[in-house]
C-alpha positions as CSV (number, residue, x, y, z in Angstrom):
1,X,-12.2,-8.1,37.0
2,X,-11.2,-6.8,40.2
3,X,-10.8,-10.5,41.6
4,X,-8.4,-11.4,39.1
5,X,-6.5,-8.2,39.3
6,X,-6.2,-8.7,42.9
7,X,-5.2,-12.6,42.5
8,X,-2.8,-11.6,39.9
9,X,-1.5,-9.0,42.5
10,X,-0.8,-11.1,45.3
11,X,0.2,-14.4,42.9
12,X,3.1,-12.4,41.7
13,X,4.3,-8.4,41.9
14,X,2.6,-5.2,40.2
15,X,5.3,-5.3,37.9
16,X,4.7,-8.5,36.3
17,X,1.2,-7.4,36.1
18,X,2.3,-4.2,34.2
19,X,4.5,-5.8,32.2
20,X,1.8,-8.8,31.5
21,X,-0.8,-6.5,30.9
22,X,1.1,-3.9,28.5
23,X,2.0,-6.8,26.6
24,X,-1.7,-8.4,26.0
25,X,-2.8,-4.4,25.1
26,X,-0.5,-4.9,22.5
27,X,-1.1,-8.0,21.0
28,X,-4.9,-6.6,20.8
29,X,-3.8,-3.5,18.8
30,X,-1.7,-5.4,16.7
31,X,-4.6,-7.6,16.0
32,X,-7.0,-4.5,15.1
33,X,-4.4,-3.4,13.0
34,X,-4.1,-6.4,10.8
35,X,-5.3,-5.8,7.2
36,X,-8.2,-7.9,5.7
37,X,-7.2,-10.6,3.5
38,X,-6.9,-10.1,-0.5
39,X,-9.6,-13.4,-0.8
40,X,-12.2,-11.6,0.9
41,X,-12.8,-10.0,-2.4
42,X,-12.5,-13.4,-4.7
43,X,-16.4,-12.9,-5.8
44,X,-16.4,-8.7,-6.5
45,X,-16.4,-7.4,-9.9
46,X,-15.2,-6.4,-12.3
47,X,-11.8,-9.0,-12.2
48,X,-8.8,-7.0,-11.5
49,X,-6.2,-7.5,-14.7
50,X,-3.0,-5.9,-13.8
51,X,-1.7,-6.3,-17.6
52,X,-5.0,-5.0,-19.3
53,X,-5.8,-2.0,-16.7
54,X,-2.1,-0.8,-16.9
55,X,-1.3,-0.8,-20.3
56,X,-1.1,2.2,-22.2
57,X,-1.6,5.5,-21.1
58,X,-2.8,5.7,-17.4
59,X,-3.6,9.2,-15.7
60,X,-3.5,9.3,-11.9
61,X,-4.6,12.2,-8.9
62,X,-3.8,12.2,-5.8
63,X,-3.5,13.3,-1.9
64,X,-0.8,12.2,0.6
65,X,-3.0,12.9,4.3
66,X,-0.9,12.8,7.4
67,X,-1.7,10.4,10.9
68,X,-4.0,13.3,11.6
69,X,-5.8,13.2,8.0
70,X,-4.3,16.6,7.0
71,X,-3.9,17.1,3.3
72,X,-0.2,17.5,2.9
73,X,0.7,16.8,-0.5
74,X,-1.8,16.7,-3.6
75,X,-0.2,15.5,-7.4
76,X,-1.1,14.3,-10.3
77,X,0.7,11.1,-12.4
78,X,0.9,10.2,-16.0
79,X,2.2,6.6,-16.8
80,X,3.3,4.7,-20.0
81,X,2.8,1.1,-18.9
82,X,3.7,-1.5,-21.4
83,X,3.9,-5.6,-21.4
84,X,6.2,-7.8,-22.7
85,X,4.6,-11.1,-22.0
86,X,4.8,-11.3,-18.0
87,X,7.0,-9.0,-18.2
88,X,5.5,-5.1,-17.6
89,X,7.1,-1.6,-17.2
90,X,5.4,0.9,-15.7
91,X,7.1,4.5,-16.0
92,X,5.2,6.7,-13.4
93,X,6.0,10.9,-13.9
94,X,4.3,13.1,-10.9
95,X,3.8,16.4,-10.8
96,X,3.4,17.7,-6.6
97,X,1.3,20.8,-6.3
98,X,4.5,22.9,-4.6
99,X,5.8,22.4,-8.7
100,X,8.4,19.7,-7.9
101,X,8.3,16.7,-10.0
102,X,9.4,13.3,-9.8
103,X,9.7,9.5,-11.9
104,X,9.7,6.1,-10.9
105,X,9.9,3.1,-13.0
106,X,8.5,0.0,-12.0
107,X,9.5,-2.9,-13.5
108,X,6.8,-5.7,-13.0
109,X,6.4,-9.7,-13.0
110,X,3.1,-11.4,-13.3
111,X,4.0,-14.8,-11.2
112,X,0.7,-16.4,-12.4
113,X,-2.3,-17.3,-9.5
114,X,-3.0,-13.4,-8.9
115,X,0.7,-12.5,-7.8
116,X,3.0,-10.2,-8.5
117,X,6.7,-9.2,-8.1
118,X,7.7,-5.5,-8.7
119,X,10.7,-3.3,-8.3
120,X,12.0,0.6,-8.7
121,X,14.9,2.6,-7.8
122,X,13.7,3.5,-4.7
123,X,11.7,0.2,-3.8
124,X,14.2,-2.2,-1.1
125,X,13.8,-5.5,-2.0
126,X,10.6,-6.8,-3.9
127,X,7.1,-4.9,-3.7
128,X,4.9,-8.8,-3.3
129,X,1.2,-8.1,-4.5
130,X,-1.7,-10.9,-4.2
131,X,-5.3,-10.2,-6.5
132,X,-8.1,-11.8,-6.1
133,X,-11.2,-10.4,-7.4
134,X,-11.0,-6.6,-8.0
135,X,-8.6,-5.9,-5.7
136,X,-4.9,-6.2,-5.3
137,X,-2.8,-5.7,-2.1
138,X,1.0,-4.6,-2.4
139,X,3.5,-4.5,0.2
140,X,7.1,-2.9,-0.3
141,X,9.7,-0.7,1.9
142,X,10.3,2.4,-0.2
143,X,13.6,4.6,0.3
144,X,11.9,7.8,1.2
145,X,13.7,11.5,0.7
146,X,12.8,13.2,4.0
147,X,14.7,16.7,5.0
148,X,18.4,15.4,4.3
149,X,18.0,12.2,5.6
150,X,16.2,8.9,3.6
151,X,14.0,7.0,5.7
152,X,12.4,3.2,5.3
153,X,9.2,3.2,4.9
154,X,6.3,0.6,4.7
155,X,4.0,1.1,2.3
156,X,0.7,-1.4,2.0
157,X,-1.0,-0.6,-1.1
158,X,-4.6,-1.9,-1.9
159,X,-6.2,-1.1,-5.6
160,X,-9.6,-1.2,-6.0
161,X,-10.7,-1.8,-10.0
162,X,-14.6,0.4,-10.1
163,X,-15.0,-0.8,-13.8
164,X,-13.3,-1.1,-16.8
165,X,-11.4,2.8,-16.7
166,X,-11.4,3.5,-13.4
167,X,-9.4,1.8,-10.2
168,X,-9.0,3.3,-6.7
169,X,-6.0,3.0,-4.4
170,X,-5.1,3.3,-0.8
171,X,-2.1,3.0,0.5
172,X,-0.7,2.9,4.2
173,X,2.4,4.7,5.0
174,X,4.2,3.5,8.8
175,X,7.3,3.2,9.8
176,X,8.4,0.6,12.7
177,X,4.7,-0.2,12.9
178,X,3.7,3.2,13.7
179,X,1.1,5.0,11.1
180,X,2.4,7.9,9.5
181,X,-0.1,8.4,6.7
182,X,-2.2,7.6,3.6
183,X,-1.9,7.8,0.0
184,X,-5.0,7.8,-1.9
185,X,-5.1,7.6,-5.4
186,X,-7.7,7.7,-8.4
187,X,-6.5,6.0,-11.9
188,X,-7.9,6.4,-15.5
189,X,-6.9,4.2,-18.1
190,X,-6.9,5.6,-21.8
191,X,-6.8,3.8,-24.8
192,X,-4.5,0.3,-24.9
193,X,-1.3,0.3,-26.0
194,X,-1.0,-0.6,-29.7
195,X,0.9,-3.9,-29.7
């Protein structure tokens, strides 16, 4: 190593070598910070079904951890998700443990193949989700309230369906590929929705 460091040296300037090897320390974290890919889990069990899971009453609790895995924020959801076809609606109401409360609204598009198309009020864009086996991968910029200014912020969601009630879900929170935090979430499906 001290060879090539020395060739690089005298073949051009320490800056280039800087600048060259800054650059190639972060193409390596970039790479470690790639996400696995939604097929890996083609063969688990049970099959994730957006439109059966979410349909009806669904009961969610859950913890927002900061980059240093502090508890920050812990709430609890209730959501009224129907179907219409391909066509679903998912009305999320959270309840934060400092007593504020909040709703979102997804509306929801099943594209067929395992993907998905969703959008809310404070979703930019499409929210693009892939399933293959139990799990599901979403990726949307949310309009985030933080202070008195609204930031964009990446989220990269992965659900997780443990059997036919329960689904798990972990989502990645960054911002100009820096990590800010994690949601994680535990789901309970009650009864279907009477069609």
């Amino acid at each position: 190593m001290n060879k090539v460091i020395s060739y690089l040296t005298k073949k051009f300037n320490l800056v280039h070598v800087v600048g060259y090897t800054s650059i190639f320390v972060l193409i390596l974290s970039l790479q470690a910070c790639s996400s696995p890919n939604v097929m890996t889990y083609q063969k688990e069990k049970p099959q994730l079904n957006l439109k059966e899971f979410f349909n009806g009453e669904v009961k969610a609790w859950g913890i927002f951890t900061d980059r240093n895995g502090e508890v920050v924020k812990r709430f609890t959801v209730v959501m009224e998700c129907t179907w219409n076809g391909d066509d679903g609606v998912l009305d999320e109401k959270f309840l934060y443990s400092d007593g504020t409360q909040q709703q979102r609204i997804w509306k929801l598009k099943d594209l067929g193949s395992g993907s998905y198309q969703g959008t809310a009020q404070d979703v930019i864009g499409f929210a693009n989700g892939k399933s293959s086996g139990n799990a599901l991968q979403w990726k949307y910029k949310l309009s985030l309230p933080v202070d008195s200014n609204t930031w964009e912020v990446e989220f990269e969601d992965w659900m997780y369906q443990i059997d036919e009630k329960v689904m798990l879900n972990k989502a990645r929170m960054s911002k100009w590929g820096i990590y800010l935090g994690e949601v994680t979430l535990s789901f309970t499906k009650g009864p279907p929705a009477v069609k």
